[in-house]
N, C-alpha and C positions, 0 to 999 in steps of 0.2 A: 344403286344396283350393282351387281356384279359383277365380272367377266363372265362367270360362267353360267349364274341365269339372273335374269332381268327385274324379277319377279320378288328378290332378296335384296334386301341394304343393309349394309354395313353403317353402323351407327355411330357418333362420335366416341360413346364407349365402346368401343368394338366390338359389341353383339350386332348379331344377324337379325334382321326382322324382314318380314313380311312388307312390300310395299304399302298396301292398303293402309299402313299403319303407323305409318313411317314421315309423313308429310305435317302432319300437325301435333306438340306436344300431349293436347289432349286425349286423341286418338292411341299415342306410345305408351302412354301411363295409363290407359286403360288394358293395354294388350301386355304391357309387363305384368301390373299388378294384380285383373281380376281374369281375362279370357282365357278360358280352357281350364284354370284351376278349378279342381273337383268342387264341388260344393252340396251338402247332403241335410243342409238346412231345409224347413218350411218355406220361408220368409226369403228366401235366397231363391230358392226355385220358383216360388210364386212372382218375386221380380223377375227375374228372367222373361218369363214365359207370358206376361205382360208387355216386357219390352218388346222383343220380339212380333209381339200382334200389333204393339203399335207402329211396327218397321213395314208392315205389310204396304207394298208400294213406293218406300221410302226408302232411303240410302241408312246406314247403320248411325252415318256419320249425322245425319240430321236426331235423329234418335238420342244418342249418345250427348249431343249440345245439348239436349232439354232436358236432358236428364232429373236434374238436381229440382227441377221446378215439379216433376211429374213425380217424384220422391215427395216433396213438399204438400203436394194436392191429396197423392194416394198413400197419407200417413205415414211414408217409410214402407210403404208394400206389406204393413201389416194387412193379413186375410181376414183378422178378427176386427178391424175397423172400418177395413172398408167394403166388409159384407154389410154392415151397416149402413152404409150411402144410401141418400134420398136420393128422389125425383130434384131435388132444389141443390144436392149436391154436386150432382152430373152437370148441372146449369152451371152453378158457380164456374167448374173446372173448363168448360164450354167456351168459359166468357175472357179467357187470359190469354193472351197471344202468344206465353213462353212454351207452354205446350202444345201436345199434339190436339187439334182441336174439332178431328173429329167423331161426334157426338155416339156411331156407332161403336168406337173403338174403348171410348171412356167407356160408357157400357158394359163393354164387353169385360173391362178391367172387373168392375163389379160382379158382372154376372159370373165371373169368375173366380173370384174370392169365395164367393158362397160354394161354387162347385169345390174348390179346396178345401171348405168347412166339412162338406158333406162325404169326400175321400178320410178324411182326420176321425169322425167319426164313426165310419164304417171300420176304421183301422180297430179301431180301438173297441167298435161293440165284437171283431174278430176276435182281440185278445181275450176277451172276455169270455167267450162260449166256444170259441173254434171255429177255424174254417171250414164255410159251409155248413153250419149247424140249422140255418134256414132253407135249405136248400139252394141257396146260392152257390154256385161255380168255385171247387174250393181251390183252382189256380188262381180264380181270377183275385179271390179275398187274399191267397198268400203272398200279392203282388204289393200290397198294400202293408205288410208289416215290414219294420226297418231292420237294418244290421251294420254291420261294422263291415266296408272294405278292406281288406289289406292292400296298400301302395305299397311299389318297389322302392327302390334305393334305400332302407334304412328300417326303421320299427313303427314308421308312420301308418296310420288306418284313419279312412274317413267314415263317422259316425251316420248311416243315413236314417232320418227320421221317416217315421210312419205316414201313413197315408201320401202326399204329393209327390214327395222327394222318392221314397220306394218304388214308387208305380213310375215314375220315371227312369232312373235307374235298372230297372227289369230289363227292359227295353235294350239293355245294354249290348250291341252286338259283342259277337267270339274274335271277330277282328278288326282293327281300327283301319281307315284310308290310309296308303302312305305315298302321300303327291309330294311330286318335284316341285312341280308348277302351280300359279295357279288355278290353271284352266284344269288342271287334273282333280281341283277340289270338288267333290258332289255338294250338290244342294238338297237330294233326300237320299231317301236308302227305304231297304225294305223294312226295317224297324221302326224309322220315322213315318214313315205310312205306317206302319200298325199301332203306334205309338197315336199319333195322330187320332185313328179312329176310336181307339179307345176314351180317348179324351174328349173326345165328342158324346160319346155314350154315358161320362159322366156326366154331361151337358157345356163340359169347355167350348170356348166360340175364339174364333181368330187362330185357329192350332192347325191349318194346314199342314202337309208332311213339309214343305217349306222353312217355313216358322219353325217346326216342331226341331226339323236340322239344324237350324242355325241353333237352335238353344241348348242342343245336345251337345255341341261344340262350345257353346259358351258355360258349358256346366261341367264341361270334362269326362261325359258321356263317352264321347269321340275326341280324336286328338288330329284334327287337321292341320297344324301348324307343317309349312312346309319343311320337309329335308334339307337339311343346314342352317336353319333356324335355331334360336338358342333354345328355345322353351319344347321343340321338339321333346319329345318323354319326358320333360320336365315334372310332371303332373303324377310320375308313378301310378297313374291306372294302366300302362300298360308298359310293358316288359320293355 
């Protein structure tokens, strides 16, 4: 920690990090190399947004150790395999102690895939005929086509794709949190409750505005890395 707040360390390389993060290697090297950087992938946001439902009740840090094995079960977080999961798949996944093991949440991981097949496809019968050509809500369909971010510092842009990743990204608030501490970090916001409910509506399960924050943060939605941190605007989604 620091002299001047508690809450930041000073690392052997002399970056700043976040305490949370800061106690075990595995924990650093996740918060160096993937927390808060943008990511405008499918398959990117689909894990996220899994992890996080599996975190429901659970410390980040129990989550993050199983990682590798719940990558191993839910093919790499491909949406297109494992909207395919059986009744006998969810059992196998059930039955390993490396993962999270319970049964409502693996579920969920499935039932969730398909809801990301079903946003992928809406994107896409969009491009096709236009927003709203069914009479469908034509914000709600333009929420759902991707684009190209512009990030600061440089000629960098993140590519976001159609359907999961878009509809996430919308959500985007006009201003990011900017905490000292870490008690000044939020856990939702009005976006992640709206965000949230919408997500529901596609039929998503485990996506409180909770969950839903943490993953906005972990997707570079939001930039809550505290003030004097290195990775602070590190991510060029915000000025």
């Amino acid at each position: 920690m620091t002299a001047q707040n508690p809450d930041i360390v000073i690392g052997s390389d002399g970056l700043a990090r976040p305490t949370w993060c800061s106690r075990e290697d595995f924990m650093r090297d996740y918060y160096d190399a993937e927390w808060g950087n943008p990511l405008g992938g499918e398959a990117d946001c689909f894990e996220r947004l899994c992890l996080e439902g599996f975190q429901a009740g659970l410390s980040w840090r129990t989550v993050l150790a199983k990682r590798e094995a719940l990558r191993e079960h839910f093919a790499g977080f491909d949406p297109n395999r494992v909207a395919d999961f059986s009744e006998t798949d969810l059992e196998r996944i059930a039955q390993d102690p490396r993962v999270i093991r319970s049964p409502r949440k693996i579920a969920a991981a499935v039932n969730n895939a398909r809801a990301t097949l079903a946003l992928r496809e809406r994107a896409t019968t969009v491009h096709t005929h236009g927003a709203g050509f069914d009479g469908a809500n034509s914000e709600d369909d333009a929420r759902l086509l991707g684009f190209a971010l512009p990030l600061h510092g440089g000629t960098r842009q993140l590519e976001v794709e159609d359907g999961l990743p878009a509809l996430l990204w919308s959500y985007q608030p006009e201003a990011t949190p900017v905490p000292a501490t870490q008690a000044e970090v939020p856990t939702t916001s009005a976006e992640s409750t709206a965000l949230a409910k919408e997500l529901k509506r596609w039929g998503f399960k485990f996506v409180g505005p909770t969950s839903v924050f943490a993953m906005m943060e972990a997707i570079g939605i939001v930039d809550t890395n505290l003030v004097g941190t290195y990775k602070r605007g590190l991510s060029g989604v915000w000025a």
